[in-house]
NUTOR-451565 format. One line per 5 residues: number of its first residue (from 1); their letters; for each residue x, y, z of C-alpha. Coordinates in steps of 0.2 Angstrom, whole numbers. Example, Ala and Ser with C-alpha at 12.3 -4.5 7.8 and 13.67 -1.06 7.14 Angstrom:
BEGIN
1> AS> 62 -22 39 ~ 68 -5 36
! end
This chain:
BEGIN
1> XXXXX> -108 116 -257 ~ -108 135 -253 ~ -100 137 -236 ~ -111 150 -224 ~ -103 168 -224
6> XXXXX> -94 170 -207 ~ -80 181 -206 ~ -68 168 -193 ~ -56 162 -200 ~ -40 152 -192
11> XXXXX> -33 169 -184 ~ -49 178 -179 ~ -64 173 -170 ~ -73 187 -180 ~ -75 205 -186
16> XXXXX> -74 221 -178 ~ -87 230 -181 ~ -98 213 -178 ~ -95 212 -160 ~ -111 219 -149
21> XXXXX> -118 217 -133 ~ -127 199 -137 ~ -107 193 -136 ~ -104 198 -118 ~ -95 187 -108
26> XXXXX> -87 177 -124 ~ -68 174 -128 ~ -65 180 -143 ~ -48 183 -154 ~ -49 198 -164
31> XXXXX> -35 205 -178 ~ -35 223 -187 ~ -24 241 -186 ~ -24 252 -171 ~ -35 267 -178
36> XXXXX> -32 275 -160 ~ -21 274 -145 ~ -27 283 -130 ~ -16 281 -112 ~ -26 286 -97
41> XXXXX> -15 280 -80 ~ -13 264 -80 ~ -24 259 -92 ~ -23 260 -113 ~ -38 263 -123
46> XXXXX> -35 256 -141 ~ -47 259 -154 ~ -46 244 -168 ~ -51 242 -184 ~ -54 232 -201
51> XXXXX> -65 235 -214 ~ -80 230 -205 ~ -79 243 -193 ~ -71 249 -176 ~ -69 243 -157
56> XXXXX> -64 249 -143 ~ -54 238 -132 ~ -43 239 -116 ~ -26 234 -107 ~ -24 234 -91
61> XXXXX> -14 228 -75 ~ -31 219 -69 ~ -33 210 -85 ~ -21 208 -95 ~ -5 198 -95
66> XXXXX> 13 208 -92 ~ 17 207 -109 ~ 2 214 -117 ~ 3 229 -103 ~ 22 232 -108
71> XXXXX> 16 232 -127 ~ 0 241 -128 ~ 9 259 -122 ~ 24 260 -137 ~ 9 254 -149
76> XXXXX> 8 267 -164 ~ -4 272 -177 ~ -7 258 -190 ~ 1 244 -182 ~ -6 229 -185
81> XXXXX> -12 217 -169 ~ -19 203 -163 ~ -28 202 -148 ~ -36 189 -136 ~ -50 194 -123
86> XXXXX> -68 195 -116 ~ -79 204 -120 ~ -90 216 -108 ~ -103 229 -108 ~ -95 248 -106
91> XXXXX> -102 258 -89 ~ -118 270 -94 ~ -110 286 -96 ~ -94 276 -109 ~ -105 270 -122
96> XXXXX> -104 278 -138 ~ -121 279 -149 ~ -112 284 -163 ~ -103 268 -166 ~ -110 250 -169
101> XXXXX> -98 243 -157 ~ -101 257 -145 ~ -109 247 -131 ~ -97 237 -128 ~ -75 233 -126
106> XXXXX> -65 220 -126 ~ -55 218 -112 ~ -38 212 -118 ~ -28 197 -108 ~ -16 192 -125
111> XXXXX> -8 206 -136 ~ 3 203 -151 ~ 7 213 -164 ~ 10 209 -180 ~ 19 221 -189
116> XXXXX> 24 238 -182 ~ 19 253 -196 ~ 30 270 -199 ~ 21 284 -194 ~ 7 286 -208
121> XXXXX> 12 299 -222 ~ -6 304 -223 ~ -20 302 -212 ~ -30 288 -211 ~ -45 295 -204
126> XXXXX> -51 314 -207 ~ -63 321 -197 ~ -80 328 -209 ~ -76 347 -205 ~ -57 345 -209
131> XXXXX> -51 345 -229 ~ -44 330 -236 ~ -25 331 -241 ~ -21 333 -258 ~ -27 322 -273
136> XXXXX> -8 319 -278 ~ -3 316 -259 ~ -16 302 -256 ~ -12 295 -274 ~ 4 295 -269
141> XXXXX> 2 286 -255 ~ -15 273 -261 ~ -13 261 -250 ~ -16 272 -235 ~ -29 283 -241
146> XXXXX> -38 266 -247 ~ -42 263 -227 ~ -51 277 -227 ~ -69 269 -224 ~ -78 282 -238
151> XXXXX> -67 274 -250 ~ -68 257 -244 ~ -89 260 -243 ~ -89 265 -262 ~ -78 250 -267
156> XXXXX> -91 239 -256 ~ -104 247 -264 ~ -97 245 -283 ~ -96 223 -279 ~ -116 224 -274
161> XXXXX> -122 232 -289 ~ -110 223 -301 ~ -119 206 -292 ~ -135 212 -293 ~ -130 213 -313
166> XXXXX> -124 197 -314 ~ -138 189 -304 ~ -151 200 -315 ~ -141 192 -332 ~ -141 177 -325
171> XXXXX> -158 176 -323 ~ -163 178 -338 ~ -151 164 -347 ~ -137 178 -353 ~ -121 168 -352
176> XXXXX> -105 177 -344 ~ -91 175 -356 ~ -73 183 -354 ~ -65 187 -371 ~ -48 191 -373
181> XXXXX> -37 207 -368 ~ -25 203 -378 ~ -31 202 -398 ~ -31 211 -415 ~ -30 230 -420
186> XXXXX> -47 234 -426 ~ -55 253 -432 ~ -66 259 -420 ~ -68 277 -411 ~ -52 278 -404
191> XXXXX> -31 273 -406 ~ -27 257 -400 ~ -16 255 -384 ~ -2 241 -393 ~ 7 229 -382
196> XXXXX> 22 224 -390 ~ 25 204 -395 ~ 41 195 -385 ~ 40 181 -398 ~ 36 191 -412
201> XXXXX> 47 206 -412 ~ 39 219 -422 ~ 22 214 -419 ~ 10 219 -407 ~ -5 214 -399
206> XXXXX> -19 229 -394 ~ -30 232 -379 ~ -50 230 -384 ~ -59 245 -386 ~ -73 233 -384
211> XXXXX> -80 215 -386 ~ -87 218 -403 ~ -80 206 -412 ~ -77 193 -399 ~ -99 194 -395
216> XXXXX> -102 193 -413 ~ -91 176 -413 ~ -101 171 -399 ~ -118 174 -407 ~ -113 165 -425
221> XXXXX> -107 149 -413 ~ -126 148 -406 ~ -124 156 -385 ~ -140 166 -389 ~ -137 178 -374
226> XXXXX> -119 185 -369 ~ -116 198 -358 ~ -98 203 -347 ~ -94 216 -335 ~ -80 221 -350
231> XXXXX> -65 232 -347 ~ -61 243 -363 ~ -44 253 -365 ~ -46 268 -379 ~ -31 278 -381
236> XXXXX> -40 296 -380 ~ -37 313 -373 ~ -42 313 -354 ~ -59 321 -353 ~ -72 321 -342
241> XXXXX> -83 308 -349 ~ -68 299 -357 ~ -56 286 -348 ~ -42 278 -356 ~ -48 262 -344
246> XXXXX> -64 260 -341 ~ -80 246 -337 ~ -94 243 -349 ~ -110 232 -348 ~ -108 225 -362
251> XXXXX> -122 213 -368 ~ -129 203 -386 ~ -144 190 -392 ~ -151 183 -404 ~ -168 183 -409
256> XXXXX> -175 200 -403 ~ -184 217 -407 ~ -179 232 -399 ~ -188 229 -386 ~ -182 215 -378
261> XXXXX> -166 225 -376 ~ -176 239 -368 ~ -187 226 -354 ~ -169 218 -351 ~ -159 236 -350
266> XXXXX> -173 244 -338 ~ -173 230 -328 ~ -154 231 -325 ~ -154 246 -320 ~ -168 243 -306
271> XXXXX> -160 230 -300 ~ -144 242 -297 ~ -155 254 -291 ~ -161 240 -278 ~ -144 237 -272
276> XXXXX> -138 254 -270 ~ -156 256 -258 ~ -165 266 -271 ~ -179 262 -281 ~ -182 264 -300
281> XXXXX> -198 268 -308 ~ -201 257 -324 ~ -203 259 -337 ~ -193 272 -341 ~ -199 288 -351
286> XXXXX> -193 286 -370 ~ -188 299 -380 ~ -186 297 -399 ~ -170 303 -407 ~ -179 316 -415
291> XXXXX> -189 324 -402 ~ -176 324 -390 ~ -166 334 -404 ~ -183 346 -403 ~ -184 350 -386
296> XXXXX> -167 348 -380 ~ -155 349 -396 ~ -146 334 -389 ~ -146 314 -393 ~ -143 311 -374
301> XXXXX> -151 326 -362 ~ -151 329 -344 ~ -168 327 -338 ~ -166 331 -320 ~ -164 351 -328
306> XXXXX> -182 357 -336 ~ -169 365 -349 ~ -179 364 -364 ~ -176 374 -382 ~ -190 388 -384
311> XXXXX> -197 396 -400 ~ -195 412 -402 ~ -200 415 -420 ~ -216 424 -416 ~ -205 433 -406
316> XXXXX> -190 437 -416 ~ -202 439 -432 ~ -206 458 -426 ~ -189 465 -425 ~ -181 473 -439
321> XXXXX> -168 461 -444 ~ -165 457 -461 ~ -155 441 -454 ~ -169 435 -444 ~ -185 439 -456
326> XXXXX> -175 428 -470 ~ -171 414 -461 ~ -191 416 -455 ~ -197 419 -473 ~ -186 404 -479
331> XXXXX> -197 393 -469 ~ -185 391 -454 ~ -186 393 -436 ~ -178 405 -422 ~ -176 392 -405
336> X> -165 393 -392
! end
């Protein structure tokens, strides 16, 4: 039995960014890191957040036990808390539109922390008009610069459409099967990463460059439809569209025409499209190999750029070149 989605759980009465004005008056027992930490007399202001989002909760001498008052002033960036408290509707002229949580705080009575965090290498949030530190810095640092809700967001984003994948497959009776990492040298576009053998010194093992073989197997053993979100490993010069790790789609039936694998290809992407928020128009326009070669001069163009190859003969045929008027004459054509 699927258990409902609810974010509780033994520490936590529930998430951040899902506490809203409909929850005023309740008890609840929130954990997360101190985004911000703002001291204003005798009261603190902390900011909180996980993933789900942020909330502004207070500490002070009317509300809250000694303890949590003594604690909330020496609290730093990134610690980690848990806290304990009601929660009520901020004044009229407090309540920030700009964040879910904005109509509303926790007022703290119980604060504990649960781990104190050296002051952040990098910043965890940047404001949108300030520039991102460097690319090596926040590599450098990952785990930090993962907090960083944009990041997080595309992450979030990358699990929906790979499930709206799997549910479209499954829909259609394709069968998700995981083949092996490690397996075989076998020629294909690229050198093979090799993982050496413990028991069998001198032998190796070698990262897939795809499932080929393995859906092939599955096929000849009677699955009918396969398909696996597949991670490859090609041992290539880093260019732009080549990744020495990377994810494929990778799918195979039995029994089809080329058609089947367009219906099944258009509507995965639609569903992605549908998860990301967009819409796809299907069917999509088809281009065979050879007129794309003659209005584009490539196997795989860039429609979003009306780019296409012009003739030029008539054009070309008037000037006086004995280069141009032979290739002309020899029945051939200027384009470009």
């Amino acid at each position: 039995m699927t258990e409902p989605r609810t974010d509780a759980t033994g520490q936590r009465s529930r998430a951040m960014g899902t506490v809203s004005l409909d929850l005023a008056g309740e008890e609840l027992r929130l954990c997360g890191w101190v985004h911000r930490r703002r001291d204003l007399g005798g009261l603190v202001f902390l900011d909180l957040r996980d993933r789900t989002g942020i909330l502004q909760a207070s500490v002070g001498p009317d509300w809250s036990d000694e303890d949590a008052v003594a604690l909330a002033g020496s609290l730093g960036a990134e610690d980690v808390v848990s806290v304990e408290g009601v929660v009520v509707p901020r004044p009229d002229d407090a309540r920030n539109p700009e964040m879910a949580t904005g109509e509303v705080e926790l007022q703290v009575r119980r604060l504990e922390r649960l781990n104190r965090a050296d002051t952040p290498a990098i910043p965890v949030y940047v404001p949108p008009e300030e520039e991102l530190p460097s690319e090596e810095l926040r590599l450098r640092h990952r785990v930090l610069d993962l907090r960083r809700r944009e990041l997080q967001a595309r992450l979030e984003l990358r699990h929906r459409l790979v499930l709206a994948l799997r549910n479209h497959f499954d829909a259609l009776g394709f069968v998700e099967v995981e083949t092996p990492i490690l397996t075989k040298p076998t020629p294909e576009g690229a050198r093979d990463f090799l993982v050496p053998s413990r028991e069998h010194p001198g032998e190796f093992f070698a990262l897939p460059q795809s499932p080929q073989i393995y859906k092939q197997i599955l096929m000849v053993a009677g699955f009918d439809r396969y398909f696996q979100i597949a991670r490859c490993f090609r041992d290539e010069d880093l260019r732009a569209d080549r990744q020495p790790e990377f994810t494929q789609i990778d799918v195979e039936a039995s029994f089809v025409v080329e058609e089947d694998i367009f219906r099944w290809m258009e509507g995965s992407m639609a569903a992605v499209a549908e998860a990301a928020g967009a819409e796809a128009d299907i069917p999509f326009p088809r281009l065979s190999h050879a007129e794309a070669m003659e209005r584009f001069g490539i196997d795989r163009p860039d429609l979003r750029f009306d780019l296409e190859i012009q003739d030029y003969s008539d054009v070309m045929g008037t000037l006086d070149s004995n280069i141009l008027r032979g290739a002309l004459d020899a029945g051939g054509r200027i384009r470009g």
